[in-house]
MOPAC internal coordinates of N, CA, C and O (Angstrom, degrees):
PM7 1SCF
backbone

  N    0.0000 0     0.00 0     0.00 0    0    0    0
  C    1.4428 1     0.00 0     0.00 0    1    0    0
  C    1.5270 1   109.45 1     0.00 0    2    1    0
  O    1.2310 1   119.69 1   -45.89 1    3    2    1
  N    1.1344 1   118.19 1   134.11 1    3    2    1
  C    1.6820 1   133.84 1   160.13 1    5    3    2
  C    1.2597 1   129.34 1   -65.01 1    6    5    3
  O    1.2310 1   111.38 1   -85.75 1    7    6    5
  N    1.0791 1   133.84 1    94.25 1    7    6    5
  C    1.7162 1   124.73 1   162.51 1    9    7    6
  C    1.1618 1   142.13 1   -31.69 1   10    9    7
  O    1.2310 1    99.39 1  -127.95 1   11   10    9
  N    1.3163 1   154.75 1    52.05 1   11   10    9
  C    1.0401 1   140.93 1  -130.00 1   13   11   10
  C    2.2337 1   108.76 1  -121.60 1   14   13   11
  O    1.2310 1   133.41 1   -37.34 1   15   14   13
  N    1.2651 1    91.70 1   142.66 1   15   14   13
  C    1.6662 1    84.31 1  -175.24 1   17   15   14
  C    1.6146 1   107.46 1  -135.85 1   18   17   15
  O    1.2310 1   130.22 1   -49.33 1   19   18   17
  N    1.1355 1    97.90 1   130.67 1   19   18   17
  C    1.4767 1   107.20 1  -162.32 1   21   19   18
  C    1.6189 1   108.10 1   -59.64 1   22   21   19
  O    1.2310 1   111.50 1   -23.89 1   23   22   21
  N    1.1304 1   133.61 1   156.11 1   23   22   21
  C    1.3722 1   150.97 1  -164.50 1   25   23   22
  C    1.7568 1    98.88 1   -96.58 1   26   25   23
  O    1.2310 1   124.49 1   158.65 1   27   26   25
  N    1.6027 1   108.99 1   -21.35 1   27   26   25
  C    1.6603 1    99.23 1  -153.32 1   29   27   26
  C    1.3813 1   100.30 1  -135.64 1   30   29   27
  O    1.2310 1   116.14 1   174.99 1   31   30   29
  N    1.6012 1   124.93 1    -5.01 1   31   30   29
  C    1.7517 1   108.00 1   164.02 1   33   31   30
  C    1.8632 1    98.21 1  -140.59 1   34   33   31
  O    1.2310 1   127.21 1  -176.95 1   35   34   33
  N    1.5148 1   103.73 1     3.05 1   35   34   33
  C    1.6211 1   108.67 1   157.01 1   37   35   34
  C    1.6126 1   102.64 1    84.47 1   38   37   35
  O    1.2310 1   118.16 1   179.00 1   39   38   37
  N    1.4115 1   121.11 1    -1.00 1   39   38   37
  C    1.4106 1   118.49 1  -179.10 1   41   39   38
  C    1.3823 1    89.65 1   -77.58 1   42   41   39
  O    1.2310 1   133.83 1    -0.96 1   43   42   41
  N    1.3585 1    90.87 1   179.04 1   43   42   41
  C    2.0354 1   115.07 1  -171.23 1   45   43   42
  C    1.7143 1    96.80 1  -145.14 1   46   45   43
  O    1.2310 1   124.94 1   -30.35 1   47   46   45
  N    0.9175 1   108.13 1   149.65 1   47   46   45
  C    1.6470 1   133.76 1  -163.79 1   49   47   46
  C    1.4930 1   121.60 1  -172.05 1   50   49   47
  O    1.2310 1   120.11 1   -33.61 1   51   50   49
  N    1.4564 1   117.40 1   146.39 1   51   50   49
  C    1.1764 1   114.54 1  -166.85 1   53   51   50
  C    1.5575 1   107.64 1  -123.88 1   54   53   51
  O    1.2310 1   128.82 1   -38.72 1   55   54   53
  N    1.9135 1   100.62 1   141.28 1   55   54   53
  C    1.2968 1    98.59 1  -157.71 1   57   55   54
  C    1.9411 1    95.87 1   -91.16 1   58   57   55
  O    1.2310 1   131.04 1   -37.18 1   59   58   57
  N    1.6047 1    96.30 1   142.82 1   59   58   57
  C    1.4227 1    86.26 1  -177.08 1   61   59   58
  C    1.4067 1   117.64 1  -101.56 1   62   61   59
  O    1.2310 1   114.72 1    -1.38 1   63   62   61
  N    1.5659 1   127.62 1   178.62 1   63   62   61
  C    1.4253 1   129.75 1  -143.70 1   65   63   62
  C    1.1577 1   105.37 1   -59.18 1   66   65   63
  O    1.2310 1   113.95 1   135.79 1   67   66   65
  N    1.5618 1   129.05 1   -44.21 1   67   66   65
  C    1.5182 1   130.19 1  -173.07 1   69   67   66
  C    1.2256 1   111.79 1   -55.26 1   70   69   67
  O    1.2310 1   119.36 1   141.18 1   71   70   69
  N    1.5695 1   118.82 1   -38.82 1   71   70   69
  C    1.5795 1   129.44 1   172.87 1   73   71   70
  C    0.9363 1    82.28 1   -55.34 1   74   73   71
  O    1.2310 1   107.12 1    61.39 1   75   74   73
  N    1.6511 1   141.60 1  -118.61 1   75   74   73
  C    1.5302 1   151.49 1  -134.15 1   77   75   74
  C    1.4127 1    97.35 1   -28.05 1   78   77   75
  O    1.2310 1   122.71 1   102.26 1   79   78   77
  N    1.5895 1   112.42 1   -77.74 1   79   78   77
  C    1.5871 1   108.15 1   178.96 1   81   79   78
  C    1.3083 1   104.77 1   -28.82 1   82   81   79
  O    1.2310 1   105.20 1   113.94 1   83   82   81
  N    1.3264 1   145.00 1   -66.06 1   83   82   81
  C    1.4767 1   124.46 1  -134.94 1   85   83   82
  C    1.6154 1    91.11 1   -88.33 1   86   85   83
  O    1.2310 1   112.52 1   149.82 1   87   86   85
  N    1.4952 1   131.72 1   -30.18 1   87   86   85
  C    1.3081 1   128.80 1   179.83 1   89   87   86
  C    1.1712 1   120.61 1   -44.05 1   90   89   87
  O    1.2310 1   125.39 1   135.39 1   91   90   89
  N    1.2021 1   107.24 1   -44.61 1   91   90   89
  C    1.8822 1   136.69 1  -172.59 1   93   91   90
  C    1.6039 1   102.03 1   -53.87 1   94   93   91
  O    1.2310 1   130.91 1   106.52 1   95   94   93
  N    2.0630 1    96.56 1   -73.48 1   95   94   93
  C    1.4470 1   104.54 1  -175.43 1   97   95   94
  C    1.1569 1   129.23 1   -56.86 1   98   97   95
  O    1.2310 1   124.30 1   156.82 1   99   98   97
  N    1.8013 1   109.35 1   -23.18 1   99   98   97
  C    1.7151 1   116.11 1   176.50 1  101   99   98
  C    1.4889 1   112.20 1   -63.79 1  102  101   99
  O    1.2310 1   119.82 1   148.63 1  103  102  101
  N    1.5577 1   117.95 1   -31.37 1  103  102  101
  C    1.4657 1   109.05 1  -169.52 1  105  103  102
  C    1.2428 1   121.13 1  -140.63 1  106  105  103
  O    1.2310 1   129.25 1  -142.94 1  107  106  105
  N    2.1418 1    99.78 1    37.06 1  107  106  105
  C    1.2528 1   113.39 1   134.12 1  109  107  106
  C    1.7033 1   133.37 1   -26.42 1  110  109  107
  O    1.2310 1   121.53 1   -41.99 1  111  110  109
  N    0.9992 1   114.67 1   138.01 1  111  110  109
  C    1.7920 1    88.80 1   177.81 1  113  111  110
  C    1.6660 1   145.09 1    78.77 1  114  113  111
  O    1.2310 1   132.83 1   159.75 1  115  114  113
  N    1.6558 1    92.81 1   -20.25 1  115  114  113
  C    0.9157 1   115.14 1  -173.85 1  117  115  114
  C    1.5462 1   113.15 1  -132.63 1  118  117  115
  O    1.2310 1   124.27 1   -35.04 1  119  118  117
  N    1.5914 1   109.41 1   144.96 1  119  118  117
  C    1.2358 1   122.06 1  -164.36 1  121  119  118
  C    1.5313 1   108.02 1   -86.82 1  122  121  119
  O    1.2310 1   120.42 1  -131.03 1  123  122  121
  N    1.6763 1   116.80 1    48.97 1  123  122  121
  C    1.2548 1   109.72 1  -161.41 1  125  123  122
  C    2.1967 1    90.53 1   -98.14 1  126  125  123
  O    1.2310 1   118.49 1   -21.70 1  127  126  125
  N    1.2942 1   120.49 1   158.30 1  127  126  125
  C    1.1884 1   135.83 1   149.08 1  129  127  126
  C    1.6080 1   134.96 1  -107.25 1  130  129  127
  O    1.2310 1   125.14 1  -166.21 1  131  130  129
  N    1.3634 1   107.73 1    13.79 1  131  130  129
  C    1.4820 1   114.07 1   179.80 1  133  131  130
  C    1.5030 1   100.55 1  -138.81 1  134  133  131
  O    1.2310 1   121.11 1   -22.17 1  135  134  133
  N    1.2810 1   115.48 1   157.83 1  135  134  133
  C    1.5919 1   106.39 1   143.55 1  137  135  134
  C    1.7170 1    96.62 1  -144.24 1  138  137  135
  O    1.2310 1   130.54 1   -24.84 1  139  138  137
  N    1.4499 1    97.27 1   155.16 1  139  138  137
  C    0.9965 1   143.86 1  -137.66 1  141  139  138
  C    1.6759 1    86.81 1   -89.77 1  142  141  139
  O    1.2310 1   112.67 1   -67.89 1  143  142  141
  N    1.4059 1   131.45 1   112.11 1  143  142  141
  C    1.6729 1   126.97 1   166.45 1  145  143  142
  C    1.1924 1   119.63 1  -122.00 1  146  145  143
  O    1.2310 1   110.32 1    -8.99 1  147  146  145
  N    1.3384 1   135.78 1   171.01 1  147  146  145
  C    1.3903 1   128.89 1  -152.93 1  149  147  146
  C    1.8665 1   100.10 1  -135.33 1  150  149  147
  O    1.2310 1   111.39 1   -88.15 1  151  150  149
  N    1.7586 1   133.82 1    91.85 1  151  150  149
  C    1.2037 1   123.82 1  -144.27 1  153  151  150
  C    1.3279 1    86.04 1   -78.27 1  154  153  151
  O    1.2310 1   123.97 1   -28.06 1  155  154  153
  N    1.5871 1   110.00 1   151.94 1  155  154  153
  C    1.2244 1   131.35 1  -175.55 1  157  155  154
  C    1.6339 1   120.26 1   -84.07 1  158  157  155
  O    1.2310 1   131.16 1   171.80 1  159  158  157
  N    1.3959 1    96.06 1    -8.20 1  159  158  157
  C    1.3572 1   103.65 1  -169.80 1  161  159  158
  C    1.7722 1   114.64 1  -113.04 1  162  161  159
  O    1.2310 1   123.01 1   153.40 1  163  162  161
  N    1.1228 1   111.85 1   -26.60 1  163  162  161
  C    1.6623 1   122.95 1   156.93 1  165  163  162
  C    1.4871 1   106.53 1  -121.77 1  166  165  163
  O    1.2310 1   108.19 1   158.18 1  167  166  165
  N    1.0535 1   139.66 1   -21.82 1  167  166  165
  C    1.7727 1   116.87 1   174.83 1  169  167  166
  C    1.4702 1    91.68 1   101.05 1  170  169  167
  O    1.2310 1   106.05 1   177.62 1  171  170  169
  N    1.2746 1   143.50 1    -2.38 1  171  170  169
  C    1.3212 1   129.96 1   172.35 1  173  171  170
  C    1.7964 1   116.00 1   -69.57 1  174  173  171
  O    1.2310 1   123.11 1   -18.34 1  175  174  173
  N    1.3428 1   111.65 1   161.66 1  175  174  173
  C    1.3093 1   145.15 1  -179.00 1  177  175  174
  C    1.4345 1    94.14 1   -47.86 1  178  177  175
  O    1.2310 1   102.38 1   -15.35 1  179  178  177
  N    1.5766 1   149.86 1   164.65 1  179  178  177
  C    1.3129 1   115.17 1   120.50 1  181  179  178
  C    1.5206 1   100.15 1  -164.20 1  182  181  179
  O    1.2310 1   121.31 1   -59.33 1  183  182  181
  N    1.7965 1   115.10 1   120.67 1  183  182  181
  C    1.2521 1   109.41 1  -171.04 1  185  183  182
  C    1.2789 1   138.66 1   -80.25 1  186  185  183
  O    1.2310 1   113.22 1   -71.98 1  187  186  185
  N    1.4459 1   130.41 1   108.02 1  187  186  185
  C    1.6505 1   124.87 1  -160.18 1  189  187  186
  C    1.0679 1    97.55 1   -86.21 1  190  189  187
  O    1.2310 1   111.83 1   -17.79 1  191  190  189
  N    1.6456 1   133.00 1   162.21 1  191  190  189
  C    1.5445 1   163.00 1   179.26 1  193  191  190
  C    1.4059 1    86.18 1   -92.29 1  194  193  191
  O    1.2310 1   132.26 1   -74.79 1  195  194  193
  N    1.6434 1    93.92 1   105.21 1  195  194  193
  C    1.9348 1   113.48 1   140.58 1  197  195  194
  C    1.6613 1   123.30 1    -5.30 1  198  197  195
  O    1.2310 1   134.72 1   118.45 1  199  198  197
  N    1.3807 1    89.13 1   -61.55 1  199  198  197
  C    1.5205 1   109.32 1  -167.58 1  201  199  198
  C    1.2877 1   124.56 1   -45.85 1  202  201  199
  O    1.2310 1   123.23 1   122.42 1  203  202  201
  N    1.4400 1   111.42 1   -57.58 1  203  202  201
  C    1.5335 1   106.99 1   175.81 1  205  203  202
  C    1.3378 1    97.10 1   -91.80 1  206  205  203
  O    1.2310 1   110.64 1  -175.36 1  207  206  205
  N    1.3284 1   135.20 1     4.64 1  207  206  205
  C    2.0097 1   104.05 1   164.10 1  209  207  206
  C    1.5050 1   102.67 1   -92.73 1  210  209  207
  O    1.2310 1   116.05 1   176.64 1  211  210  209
  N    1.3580 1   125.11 1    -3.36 1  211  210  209
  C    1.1705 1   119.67 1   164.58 1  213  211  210
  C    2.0254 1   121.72 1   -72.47 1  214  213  211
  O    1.2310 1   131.85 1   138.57 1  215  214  213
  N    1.7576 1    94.72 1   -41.43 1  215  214  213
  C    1.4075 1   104.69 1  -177.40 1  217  215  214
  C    1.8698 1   114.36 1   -67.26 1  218  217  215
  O    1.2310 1   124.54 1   152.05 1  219  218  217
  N    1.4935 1   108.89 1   -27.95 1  219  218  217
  C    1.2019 1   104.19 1   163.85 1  221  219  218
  C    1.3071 1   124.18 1   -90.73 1  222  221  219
  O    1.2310 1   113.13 1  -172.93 1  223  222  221
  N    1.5178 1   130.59 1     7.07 1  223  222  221
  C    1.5035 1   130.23 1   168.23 1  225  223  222
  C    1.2915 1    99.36 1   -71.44 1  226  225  223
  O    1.2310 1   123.35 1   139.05 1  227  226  225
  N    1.5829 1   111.18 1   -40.95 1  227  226  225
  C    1.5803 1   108.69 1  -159.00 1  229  227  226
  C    1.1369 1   101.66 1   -70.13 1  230  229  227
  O    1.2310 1   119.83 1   128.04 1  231  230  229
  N    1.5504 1   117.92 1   -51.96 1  231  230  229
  C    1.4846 1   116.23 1   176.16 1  233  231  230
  C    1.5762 1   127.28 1   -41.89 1  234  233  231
  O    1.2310 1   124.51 1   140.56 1  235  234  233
  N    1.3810 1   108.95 1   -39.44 1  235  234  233
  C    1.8125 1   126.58 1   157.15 1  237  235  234
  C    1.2137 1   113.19 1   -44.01 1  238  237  235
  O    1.2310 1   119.30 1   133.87 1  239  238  237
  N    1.5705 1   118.93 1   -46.13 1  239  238  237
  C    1.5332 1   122.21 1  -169.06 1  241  239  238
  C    1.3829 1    94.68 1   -74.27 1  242  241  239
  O    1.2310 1   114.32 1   136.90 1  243  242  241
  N    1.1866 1   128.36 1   -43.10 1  243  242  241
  C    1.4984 1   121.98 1  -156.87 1  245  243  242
  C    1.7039 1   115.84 1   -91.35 1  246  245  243
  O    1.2310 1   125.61 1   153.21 1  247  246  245
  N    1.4977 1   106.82 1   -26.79 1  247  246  245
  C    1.4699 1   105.26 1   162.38 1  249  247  246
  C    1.7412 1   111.94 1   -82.57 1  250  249  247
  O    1.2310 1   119.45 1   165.67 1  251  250  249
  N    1.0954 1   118.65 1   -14.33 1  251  250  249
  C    1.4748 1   104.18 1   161.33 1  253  251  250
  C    1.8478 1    96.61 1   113.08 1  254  253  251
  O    1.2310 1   117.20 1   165.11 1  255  254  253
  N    1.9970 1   122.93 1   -14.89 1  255  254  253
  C    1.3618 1   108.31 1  -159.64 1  257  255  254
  C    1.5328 1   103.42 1   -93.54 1  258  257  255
  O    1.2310 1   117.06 1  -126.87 1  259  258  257
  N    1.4419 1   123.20 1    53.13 1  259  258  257
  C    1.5475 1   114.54 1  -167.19 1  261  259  258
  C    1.7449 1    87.50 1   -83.31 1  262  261  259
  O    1.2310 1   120.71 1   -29.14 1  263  262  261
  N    1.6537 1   116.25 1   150.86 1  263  262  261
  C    1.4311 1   111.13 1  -171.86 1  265  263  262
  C    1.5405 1    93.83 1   -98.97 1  266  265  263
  O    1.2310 1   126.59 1   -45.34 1  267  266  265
  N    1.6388 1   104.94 1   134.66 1  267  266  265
  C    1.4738 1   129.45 1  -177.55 1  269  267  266
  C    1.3505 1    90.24 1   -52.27 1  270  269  267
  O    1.2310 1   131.77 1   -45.69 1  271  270  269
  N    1.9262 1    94.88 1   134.31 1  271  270  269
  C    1.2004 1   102.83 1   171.99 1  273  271  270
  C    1.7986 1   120.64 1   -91.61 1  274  273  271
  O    1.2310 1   110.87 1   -52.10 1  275  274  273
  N    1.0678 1   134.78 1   127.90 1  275  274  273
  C    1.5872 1   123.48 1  -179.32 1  277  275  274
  C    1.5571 1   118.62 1   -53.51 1  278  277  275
  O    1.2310 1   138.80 1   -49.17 1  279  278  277
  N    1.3071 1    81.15 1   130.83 1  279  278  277
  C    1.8651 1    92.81 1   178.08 1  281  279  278
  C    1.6650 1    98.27 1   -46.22 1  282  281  279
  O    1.2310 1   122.01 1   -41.75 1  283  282  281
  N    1.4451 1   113.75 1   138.25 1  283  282  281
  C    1.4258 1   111.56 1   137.28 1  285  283  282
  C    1.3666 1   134.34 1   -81.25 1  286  285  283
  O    1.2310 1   112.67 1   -49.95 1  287  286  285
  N    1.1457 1   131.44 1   130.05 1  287  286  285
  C    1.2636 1   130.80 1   160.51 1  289  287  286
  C    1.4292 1   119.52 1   -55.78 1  290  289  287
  O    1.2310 1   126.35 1   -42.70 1  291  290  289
  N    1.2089 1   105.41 1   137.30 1  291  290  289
  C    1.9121 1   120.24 1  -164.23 1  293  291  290
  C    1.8859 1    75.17 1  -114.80 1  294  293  291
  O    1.2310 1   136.58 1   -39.22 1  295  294  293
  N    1.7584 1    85.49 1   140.78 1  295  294  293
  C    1.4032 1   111.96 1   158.34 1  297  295  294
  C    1.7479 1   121.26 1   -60.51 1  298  297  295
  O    1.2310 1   127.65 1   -67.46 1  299  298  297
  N    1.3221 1   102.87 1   112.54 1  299  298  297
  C    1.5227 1    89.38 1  -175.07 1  301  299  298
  C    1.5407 1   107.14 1   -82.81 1  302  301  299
  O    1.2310 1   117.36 1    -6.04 1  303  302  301
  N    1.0280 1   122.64 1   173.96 1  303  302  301
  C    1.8252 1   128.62 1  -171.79 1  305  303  302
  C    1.1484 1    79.48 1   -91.13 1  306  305  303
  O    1.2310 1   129.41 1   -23.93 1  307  306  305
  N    1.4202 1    99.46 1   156.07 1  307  306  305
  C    2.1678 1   129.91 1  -178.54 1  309  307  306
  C    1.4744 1    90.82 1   -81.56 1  310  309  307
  O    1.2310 1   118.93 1   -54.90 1  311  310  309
  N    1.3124 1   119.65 1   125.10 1  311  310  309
  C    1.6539 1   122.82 1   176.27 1  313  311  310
  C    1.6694 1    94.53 1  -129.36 1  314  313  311
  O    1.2310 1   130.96 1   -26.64 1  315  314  313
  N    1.1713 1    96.45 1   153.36 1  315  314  313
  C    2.0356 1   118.57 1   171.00 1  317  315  314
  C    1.2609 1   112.12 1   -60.08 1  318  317  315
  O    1.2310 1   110.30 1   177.05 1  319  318  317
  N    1.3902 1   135.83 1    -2.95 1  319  318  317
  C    1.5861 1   135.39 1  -137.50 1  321  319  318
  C    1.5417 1    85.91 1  -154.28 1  322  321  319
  O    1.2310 1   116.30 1   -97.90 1  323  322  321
  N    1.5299 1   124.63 1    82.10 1  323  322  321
  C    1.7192 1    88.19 1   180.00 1  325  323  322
  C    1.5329 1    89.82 1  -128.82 1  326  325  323
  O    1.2310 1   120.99 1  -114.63 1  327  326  325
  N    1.3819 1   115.71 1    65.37 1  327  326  325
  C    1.2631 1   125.29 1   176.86 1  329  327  326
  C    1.4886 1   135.10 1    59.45 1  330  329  327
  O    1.2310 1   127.02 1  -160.94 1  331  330  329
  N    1.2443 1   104.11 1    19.06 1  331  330  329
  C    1.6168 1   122.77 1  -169.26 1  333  331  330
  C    1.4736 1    89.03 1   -80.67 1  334  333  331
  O    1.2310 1   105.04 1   -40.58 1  335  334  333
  N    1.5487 1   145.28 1   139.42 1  335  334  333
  C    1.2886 1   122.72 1   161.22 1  337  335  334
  C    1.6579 1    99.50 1   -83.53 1  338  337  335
  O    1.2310 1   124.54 1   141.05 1  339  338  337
  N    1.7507 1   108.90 1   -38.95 1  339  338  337
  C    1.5908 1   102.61 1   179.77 1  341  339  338
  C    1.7778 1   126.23 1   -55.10 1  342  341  339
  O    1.2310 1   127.26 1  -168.40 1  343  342  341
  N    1.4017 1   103.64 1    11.60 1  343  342  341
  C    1.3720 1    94.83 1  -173.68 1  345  343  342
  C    1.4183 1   103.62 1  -110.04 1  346  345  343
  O    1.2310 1   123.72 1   157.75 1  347  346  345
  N    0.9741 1   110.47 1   -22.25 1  347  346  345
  C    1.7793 1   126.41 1   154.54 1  349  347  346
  C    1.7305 1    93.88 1   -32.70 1  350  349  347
  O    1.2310 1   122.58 1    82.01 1  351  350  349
  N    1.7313 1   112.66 1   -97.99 1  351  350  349
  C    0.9416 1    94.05 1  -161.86 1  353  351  350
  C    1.9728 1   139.39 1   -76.29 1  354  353  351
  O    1.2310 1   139.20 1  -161.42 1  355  354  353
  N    1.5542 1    80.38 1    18.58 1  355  354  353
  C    1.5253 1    84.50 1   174.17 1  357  355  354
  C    1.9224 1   131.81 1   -99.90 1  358  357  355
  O    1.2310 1   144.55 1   173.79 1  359  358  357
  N    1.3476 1    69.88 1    -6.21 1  359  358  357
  C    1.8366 1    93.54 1   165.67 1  361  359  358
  C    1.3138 1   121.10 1   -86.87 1  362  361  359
  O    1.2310 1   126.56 1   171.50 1  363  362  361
  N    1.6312 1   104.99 1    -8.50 1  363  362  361
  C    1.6946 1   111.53 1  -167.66 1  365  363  362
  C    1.7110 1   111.52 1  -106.62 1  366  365  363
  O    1.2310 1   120.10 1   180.00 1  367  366  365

């Protein structure tokens, strides 16, 4: 978990794992140094340093508690057969 303390009503709060995960995956790839959080306690803007939500992902990766991500569902292709039995006999 990350520490984080707001810039604009001075509370401190901690961002939890799904935050870090999604911080991480948003700026994969990208040459970003902030990400962008939303304080829970006034609704202000407030930009956290990469750095330590990166140092505790790794630490996540390496103790093993990264939170399972949900399967996506894949589009299945439109097939003739889509388990209707009444469509069996209404095609016949």
């Amino acid at each position: 978990m990350v520490r984080v303390t707001c810039s604009h009503c001075g509370r401190g709060y901690m961002l939890s794992n799904e935050q870090i995960v999604r911080a991480v995956e948003e700026s994969r790839g990208k040459k970003r140094k902030h990400y962008v959080v939303e304080c829970p306690f006034c609704r202000q803007a407030i930009k956290v340093p990469l750095r330590p939500i990166r140092q505790a992902y790794t630490r996540m990766e390496r103790l093993g508690i990264l939170p399972e991500e949900e399967p996506q569902e894949e589009a299945s292709p439109a097939s003739s057969d889509d388990g209707d039995p009444g469509a069996e006999e209404q095609a016949e």
